[in-house]
Kinemage of the C-alpha trace (Angstrom):
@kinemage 1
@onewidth
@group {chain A} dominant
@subgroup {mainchain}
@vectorlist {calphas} color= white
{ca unk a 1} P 88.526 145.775 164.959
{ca unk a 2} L 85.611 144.558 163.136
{ca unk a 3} L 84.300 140.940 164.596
{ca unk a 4} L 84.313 138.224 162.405
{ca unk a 5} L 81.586 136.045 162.959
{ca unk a 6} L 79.387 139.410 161.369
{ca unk a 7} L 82.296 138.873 158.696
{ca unk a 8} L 82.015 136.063 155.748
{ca unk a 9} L 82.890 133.514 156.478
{ca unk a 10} L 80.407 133.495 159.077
{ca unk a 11} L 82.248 131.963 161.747
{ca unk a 12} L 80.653 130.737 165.148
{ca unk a 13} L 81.695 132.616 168.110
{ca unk a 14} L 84.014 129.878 169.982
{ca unk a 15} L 85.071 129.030 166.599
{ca unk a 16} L 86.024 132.205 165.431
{ca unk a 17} L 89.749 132.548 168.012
{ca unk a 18} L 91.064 129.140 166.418
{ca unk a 19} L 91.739 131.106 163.118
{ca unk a 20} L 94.045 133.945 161.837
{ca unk a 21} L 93.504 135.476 158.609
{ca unk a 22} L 97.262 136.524 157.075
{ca unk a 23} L 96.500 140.445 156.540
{ca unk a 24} L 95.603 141.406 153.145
{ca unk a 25} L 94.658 137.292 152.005
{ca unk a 26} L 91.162 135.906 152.087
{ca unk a 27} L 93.292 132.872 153.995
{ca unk a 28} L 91.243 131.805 157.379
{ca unk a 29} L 94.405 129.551 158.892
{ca unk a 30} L 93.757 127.120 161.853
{ca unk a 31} L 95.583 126.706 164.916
{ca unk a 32} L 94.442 123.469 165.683
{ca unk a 33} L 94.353 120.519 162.483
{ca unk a 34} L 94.372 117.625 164.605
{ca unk a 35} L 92.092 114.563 162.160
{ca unk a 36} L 93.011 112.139 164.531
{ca unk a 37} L 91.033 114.048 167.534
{ca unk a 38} L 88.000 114.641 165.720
{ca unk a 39} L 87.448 111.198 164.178
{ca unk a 40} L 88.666 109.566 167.162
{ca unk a 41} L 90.858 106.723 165.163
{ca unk a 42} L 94.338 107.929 164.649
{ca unk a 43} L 94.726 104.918 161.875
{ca unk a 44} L 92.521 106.346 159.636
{ca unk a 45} L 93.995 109.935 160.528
{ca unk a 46} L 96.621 108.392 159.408
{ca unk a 47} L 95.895 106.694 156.381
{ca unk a 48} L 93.791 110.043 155.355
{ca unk a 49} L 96.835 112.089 155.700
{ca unk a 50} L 99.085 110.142 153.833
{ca unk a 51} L 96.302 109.711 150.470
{ca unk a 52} L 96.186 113.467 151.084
{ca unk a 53} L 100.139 113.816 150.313
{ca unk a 54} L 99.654 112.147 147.187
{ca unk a 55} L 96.332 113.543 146.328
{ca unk a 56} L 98.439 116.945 146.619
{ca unk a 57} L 101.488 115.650 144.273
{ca unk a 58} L 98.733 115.362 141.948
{ca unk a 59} L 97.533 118.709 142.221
{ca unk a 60} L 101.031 120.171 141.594
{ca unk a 61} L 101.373 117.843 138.048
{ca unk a 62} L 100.287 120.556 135.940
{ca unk a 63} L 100.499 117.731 133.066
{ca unk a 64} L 97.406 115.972 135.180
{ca unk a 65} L 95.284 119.611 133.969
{ca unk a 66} L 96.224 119.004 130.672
{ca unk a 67} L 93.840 121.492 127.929
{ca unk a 68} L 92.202 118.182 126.552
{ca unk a 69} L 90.872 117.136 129.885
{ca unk a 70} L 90.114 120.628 131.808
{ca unk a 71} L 88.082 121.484 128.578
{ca unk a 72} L 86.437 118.417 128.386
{ca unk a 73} L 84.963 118.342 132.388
{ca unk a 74} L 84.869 122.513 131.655
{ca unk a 75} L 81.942 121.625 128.776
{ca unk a 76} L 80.324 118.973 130.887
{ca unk a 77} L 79.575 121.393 133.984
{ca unk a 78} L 78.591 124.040 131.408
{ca unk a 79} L 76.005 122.178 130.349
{ca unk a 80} L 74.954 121.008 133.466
{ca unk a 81} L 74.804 124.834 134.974
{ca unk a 82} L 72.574 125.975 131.557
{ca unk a 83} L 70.121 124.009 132.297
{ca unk a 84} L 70.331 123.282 135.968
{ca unk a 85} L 70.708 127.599 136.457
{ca unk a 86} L 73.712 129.022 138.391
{ca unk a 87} L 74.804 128.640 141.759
{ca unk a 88} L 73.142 131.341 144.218
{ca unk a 89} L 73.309 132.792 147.598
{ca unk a 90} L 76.143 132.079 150.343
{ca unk a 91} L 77.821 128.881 149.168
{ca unk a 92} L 79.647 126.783 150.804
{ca unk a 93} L 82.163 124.862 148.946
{ca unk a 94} L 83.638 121.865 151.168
{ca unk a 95} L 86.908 120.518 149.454
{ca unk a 96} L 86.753 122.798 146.800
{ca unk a 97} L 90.468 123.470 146.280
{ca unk a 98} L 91.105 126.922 144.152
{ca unk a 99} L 87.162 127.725 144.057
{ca unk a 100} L 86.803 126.856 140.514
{ca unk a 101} L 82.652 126.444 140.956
{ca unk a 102} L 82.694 130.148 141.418
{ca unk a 103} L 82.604 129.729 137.797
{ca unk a 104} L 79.136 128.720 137.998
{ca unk a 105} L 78.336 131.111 140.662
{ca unk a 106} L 76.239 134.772 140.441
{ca unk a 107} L 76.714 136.656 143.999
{ca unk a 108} L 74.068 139.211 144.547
{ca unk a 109} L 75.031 142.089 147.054
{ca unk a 110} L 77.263 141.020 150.018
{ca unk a 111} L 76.434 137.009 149.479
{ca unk a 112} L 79.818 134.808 150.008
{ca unk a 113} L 81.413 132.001 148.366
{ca unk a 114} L 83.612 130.190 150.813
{ca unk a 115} L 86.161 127.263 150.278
{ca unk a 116} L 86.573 124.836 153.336
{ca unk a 117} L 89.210 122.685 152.417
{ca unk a 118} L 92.475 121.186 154.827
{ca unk a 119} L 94.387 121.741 151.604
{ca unk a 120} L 96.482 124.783 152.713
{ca unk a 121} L 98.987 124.116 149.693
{ca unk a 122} L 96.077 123.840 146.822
{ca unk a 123} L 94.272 127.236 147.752
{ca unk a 124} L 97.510 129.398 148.676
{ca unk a 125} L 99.202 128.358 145.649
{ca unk a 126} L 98.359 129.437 142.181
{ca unk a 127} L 95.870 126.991 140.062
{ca unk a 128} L 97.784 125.517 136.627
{ca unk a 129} L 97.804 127.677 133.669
{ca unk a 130} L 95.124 125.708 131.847
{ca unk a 131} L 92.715 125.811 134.536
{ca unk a 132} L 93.814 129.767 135.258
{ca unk a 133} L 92.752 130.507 131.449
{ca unk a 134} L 89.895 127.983 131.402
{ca unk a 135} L 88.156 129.723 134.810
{ca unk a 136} L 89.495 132.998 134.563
{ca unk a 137} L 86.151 134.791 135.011
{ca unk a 138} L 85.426 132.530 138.291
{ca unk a 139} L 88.797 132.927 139.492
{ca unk a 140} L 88.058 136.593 139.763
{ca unk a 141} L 85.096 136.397 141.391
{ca unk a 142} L 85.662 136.992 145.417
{ca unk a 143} L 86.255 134.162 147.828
{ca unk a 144} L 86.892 133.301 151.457
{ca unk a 145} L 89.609 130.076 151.816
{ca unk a 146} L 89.172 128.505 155.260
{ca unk a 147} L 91.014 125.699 156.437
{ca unk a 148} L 89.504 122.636 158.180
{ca unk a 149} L 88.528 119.515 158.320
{ca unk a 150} L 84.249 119.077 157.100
{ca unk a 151} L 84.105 116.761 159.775
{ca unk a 152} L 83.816 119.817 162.040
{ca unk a 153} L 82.783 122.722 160.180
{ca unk a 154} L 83.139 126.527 162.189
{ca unk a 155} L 80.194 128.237 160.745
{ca unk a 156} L 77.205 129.046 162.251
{ca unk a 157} L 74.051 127.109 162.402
{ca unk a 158} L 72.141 127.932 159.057
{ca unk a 159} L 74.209 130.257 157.486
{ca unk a 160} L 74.847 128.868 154.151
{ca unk a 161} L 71.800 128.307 151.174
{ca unk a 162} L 73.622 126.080 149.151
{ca unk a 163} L 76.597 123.686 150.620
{ca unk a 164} L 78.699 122.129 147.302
{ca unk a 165} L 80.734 118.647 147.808
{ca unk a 166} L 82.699 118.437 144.551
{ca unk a 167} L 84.780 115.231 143.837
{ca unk a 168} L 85.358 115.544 147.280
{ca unk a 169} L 83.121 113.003 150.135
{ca unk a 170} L 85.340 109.797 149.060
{ca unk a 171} L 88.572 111.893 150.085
{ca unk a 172} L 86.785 112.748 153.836
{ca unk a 173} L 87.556 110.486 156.566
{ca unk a 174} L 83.944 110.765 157.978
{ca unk a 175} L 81.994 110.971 155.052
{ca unk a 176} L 78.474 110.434 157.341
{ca unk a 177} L 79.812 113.520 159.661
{ca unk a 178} L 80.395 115.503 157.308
{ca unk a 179} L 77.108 114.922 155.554
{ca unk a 180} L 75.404 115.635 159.322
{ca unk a 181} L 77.980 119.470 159.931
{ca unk a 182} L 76.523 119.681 155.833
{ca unk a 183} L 72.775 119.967 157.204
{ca unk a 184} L 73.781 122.051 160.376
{ca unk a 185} L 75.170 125.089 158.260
{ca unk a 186} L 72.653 125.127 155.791
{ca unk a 187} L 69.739 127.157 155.670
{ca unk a 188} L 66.130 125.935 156.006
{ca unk a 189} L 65.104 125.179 152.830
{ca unk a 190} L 68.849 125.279 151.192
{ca unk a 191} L 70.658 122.872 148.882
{ca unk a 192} L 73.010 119.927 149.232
{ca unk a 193} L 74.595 119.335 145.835
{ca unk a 194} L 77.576 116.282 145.511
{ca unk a 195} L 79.147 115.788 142.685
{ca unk a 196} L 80.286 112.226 142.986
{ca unk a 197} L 81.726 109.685 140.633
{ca unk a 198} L 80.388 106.018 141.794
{ca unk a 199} L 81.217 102.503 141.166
{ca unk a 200} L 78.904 100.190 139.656
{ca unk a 201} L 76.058 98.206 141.640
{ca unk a 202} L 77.047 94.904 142.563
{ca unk a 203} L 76.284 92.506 139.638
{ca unk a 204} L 76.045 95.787 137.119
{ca unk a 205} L 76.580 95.018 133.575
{ca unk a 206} L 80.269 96.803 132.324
{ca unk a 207} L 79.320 100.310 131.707
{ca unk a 208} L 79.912 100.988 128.026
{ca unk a 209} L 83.398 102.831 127.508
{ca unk a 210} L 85.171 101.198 129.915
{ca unk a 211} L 86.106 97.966 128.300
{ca unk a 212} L 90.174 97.920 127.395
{ca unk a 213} L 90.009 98.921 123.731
{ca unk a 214} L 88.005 101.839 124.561
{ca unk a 215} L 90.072 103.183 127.200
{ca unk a 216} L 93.118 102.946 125.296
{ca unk a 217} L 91.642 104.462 122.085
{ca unk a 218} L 90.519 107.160 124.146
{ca unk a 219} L 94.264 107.781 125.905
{ca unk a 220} L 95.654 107.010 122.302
{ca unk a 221} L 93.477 109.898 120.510
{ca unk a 222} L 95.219 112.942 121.967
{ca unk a 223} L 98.601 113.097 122.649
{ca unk a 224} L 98.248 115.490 126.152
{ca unk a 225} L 96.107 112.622 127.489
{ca unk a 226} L 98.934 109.668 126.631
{ca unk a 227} L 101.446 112.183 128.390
{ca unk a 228} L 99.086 112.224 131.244
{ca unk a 229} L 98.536 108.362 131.515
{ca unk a 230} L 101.808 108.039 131.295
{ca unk a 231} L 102.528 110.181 134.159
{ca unk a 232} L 99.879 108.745 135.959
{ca unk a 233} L 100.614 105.584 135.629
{ca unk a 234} L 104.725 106.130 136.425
{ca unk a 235} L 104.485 109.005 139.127
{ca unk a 236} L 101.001 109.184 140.588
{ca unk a 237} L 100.482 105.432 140.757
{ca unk a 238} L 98.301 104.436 144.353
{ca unk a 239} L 94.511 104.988 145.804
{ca unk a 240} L 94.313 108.679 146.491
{ca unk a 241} L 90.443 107.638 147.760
{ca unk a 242} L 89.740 106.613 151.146
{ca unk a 243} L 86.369 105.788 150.370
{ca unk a 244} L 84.791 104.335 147.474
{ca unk a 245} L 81.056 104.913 146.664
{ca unk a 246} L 77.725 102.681 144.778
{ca unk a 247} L 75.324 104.824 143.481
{ca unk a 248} L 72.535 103.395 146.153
{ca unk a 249} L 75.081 103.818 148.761
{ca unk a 250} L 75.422 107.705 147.897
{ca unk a 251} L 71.775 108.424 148.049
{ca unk a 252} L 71.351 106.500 151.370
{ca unk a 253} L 74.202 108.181 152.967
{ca unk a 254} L 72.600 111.625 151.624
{ca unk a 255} L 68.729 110.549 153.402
{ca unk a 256} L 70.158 108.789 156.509
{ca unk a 257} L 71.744 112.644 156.995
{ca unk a 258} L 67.943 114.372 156.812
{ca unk a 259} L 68.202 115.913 153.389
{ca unk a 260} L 64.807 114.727 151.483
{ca unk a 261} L 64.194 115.079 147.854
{ca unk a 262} L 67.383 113.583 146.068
{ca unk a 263} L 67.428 114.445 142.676
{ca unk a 264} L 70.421 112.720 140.476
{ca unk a 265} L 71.531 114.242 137.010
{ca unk a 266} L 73.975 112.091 135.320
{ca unk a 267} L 76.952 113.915 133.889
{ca unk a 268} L 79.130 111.519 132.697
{ca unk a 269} L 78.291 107.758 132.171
{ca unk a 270} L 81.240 106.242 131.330
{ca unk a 271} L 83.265 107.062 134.589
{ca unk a 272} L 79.691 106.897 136.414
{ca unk a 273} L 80.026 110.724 137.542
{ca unk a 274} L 76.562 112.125 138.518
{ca unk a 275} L 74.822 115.346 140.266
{ca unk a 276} L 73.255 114.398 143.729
{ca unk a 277} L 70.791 117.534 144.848
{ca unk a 278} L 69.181 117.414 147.862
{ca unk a 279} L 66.669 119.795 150.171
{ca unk a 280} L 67.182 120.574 153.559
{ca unk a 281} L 63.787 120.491 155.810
């Protein structure tokens, strides 16, 4: 039997017995999922799990992937990636759901994409149709799902080059641990990338497109995005975030953890969504 810590997903060795991989899946299932013992505050284990439920209800809406808005954040990290150049080496994808930034990725030789994500439901179960059509070609591209908690990652010290954090630090209980397992795991040299939308800086002026008329004539120009305010607003209705973000407080949280060199591409200004890249000494 082949050992897998020399197997992706590169898996310390006292980490390695708290997992079973389902045979034939590239599922890495954990024994142990206790939040509440590794953030030592069973409140906000609590309150994590229960904006998890509904961040998963979400997930199963396939009328929240609507074609309008998976084509429209499709174009935005296309243009991002053609000038930014694709994802490379062993990545590291924490909360990345179905893996759909293996879009963006180009594997050379035995290099490994790997999801870490507590998620069980989003990466066992087929993505919707629009985003199965829309990422087809990085669907097919291989993949390790592991699930866990990136407040206490299994991997081995400076395995990864690039570590990805899409959409994903304001749903993490310990967003400052996770930042500090983040630098662990990578390489020497490697890449933090978030991908974060923010709120505005105390005192900010209103950032343009988000006054009332604008919203609406944006919800009111298609009708797939009406259907999917509608929905939001009737069914999905709560804070799915446990933490919200400033701009200022993202790149502190990013140097306080020893990553140097933060870099910030804006991708979308109206929603305040940006690229945060970041070196690791």
């Amino acid at each position: 039997m082949s050992d897998p810590v020399l197997q992706h997903p590169f898996f310390r060795p006292d980490a390695a017995p708290q997992f079973r991989q389902p045979p034939g899946t590239p599922y890495f299932l954990r024994a142990d999922s206790d939040l509440g013992r590794l953030v030592g505050d069973p409140g906000l284990a609590g309150d994590w799990a229960e904006k998890q439920a509904q961040l998963m209800r979400w997930t199963r809406d396939s009328a929240m992937f609507n074609e309008a808005e998976v084509m429209f954040i499709n174009r935005m990290y296309e243009g991002y990636f053609a000038k930014r150049g694709f994802l490379r080496g062993n990545v590291l994808d924490i909360g990345g759901g179905w893996g759909l930034f293996r879009q963006w990725w180009r594997p050379e030789g035995e290099q490994a994409f790997v999801v870490h994500d507590p998620g069980t439901e989003r990466f066992m179960a087929q993505p919707p149709p629009t985003l199965k059509k829309v990422y087809a070609d990085g669907l097919a591209r291989s993949v390790r799902f592991v699930e866990g908690f990136g407040e206490e990652l299994p991997y081995l010290n400076g395995c990864f080059d690039l570590v990805l954090i899409a959409s994903a630090l304001d749903h993490c209980a310990d967003p400052v641990r996770v930042l500090a397992e983040t630098r662990r795991v990578l390489r020497p040299g490697g890449t933090l990338m978030v991908i974060q939308g923010f709120d505005a800086e105390p005192g900010e002026p209103r950032r343009p497109g988000t006054d009332l008329g604008s919203r609406l004539a944006r919800v009111l120009s298609d009708p797939r995005r009406l259907y999917r305010a509608v929905k939001q607003r009737i069914l999905h209705r709560g804070e799915p975030h446990i933490h919200h973000f400033t701009r200022n407080q993202l790149v502190n949280l990013v140097a306080e953890a020893g990553f140097f060199n933060c870099r910030e591409t804006v991708l979308e200004r109206t929603h305040g969504v940006s690229v945060f890249e970041a070196g690791r000494p």
